[in-house]
C-alpha positions in Angstrom: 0.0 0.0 0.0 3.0 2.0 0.0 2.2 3.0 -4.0 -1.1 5.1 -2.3 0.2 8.4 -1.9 2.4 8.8 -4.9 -1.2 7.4 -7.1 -3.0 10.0 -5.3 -0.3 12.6 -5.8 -0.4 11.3 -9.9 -4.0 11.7 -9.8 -3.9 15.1 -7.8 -1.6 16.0 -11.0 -3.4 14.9 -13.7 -6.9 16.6 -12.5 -5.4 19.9 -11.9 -3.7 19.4 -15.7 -7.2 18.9 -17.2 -8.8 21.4 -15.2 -6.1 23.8 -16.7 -7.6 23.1 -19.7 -11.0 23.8 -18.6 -10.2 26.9 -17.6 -7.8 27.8 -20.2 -10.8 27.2 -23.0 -13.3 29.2 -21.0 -11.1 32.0 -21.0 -11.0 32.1 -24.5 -14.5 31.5 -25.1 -15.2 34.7 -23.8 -16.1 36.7 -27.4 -18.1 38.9 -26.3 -16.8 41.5 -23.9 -19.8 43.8 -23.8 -20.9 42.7 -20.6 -20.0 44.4 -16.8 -16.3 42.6 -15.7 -17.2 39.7 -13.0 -16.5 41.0 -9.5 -13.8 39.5 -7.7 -16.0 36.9 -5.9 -17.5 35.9 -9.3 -14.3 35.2 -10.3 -13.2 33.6 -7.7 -15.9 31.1 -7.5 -15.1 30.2 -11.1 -11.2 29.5 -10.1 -12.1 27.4 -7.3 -14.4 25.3 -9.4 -11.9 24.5 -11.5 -8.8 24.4 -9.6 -10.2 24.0 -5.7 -13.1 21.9 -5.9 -11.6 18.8 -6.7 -10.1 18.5 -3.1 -12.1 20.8 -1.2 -15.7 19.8 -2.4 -17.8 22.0 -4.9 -19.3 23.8 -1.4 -15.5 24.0 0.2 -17.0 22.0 3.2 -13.7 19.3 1.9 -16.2 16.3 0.8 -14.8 15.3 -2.1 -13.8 12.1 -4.0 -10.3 12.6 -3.5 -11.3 13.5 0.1 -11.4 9.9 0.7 -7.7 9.0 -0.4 -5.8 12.1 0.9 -4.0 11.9 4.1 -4.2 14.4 6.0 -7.7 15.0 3.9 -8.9 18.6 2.4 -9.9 21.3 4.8 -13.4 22.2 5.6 -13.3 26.2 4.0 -16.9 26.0 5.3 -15.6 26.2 9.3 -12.5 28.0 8.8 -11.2 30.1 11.3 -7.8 31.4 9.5 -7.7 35.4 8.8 -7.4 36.6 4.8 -3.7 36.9 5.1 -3.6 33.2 6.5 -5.4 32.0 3.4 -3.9 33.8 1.2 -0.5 32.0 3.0 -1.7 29.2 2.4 -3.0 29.1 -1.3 -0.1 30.8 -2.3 2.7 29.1 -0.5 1.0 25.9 -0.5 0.1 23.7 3.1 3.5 22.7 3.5 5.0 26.0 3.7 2.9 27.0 6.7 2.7 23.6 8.6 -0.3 22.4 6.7 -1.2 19.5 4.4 1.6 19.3 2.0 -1.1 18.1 -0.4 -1.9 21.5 -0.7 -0.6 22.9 -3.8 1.6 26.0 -4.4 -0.6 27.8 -6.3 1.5 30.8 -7.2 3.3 28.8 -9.8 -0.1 28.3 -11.6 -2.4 31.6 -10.5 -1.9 35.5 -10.8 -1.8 37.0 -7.8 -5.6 38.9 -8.7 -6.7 34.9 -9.3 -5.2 34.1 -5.6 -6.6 37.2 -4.2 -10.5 36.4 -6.5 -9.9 32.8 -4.9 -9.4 34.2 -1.0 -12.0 36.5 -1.8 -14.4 33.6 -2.6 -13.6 31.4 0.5 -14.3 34.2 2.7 -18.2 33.9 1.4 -18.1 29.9 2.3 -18.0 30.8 6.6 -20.6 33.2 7.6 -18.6 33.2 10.8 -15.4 33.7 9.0 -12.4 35.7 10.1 -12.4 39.2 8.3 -9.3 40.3 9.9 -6.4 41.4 7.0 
């Protein structure tokens, strides 16, 4: 069973690759640039669908298939008690860096720093009793 984490880890990799592509192709679908810009938590929502969701559950509340497999598993955004700075730590350094799951990703090798901020932004809405403190 020692092959479990480094399959997880493959499949971890491979997801994130094709939602890459997901979100690469509905960037460029975008034709039509009449319409009012998405607000940050608009966009934000639409990142972590396609990059967060996969670990952290479409609702952030970390029930997701790959849930099941990770060890330690995906956090629950849904009762989160870090501050904004802490999160955005976190999803830009990645779990390890800050103590965390080392599952998480470093996500400023594949986001902007707006997408990281859209993406903080978002989780913020998933905790009414989240911490607003900068």
């Amino acid at each position: 069973m020692k092959f479990l984490p480094a399959l997880c880890r493959s499949l971890l990799i491979v997801l994130m690759g094709l939602s890459s592509q997901v979100w690469a192709a509905d960037k460029t679908d975008k034709a039509d640039n009449s319409e009012a810009p998405p607000s940050a938590t608009v966009r934000g929502a639409r990142t972590f669908m396609y990059r967060c969701s996969v670990c952290h559950g479409l609702h952030g509340d970390g029930k997701s298939d790959l849930a099941n497999i990770l060890k330690p598993p995906p956090a629950n955004l849904t009762i989160s008690k870090l501050t904004i700075a802490q999160k955005r730590q976190i999803v830009t350094e990645g779990g390890a860096a800050v103590g965390r799951s080392p599952n998480m990703p470093v996500w400023k090798l594949e986001l902007s720093p707006q997408e990281i901020e859209d993406v903080v932004q978002y989780v913020q809405t998933l905790n009414p009793n989240n911490n607003t403190d900068k």
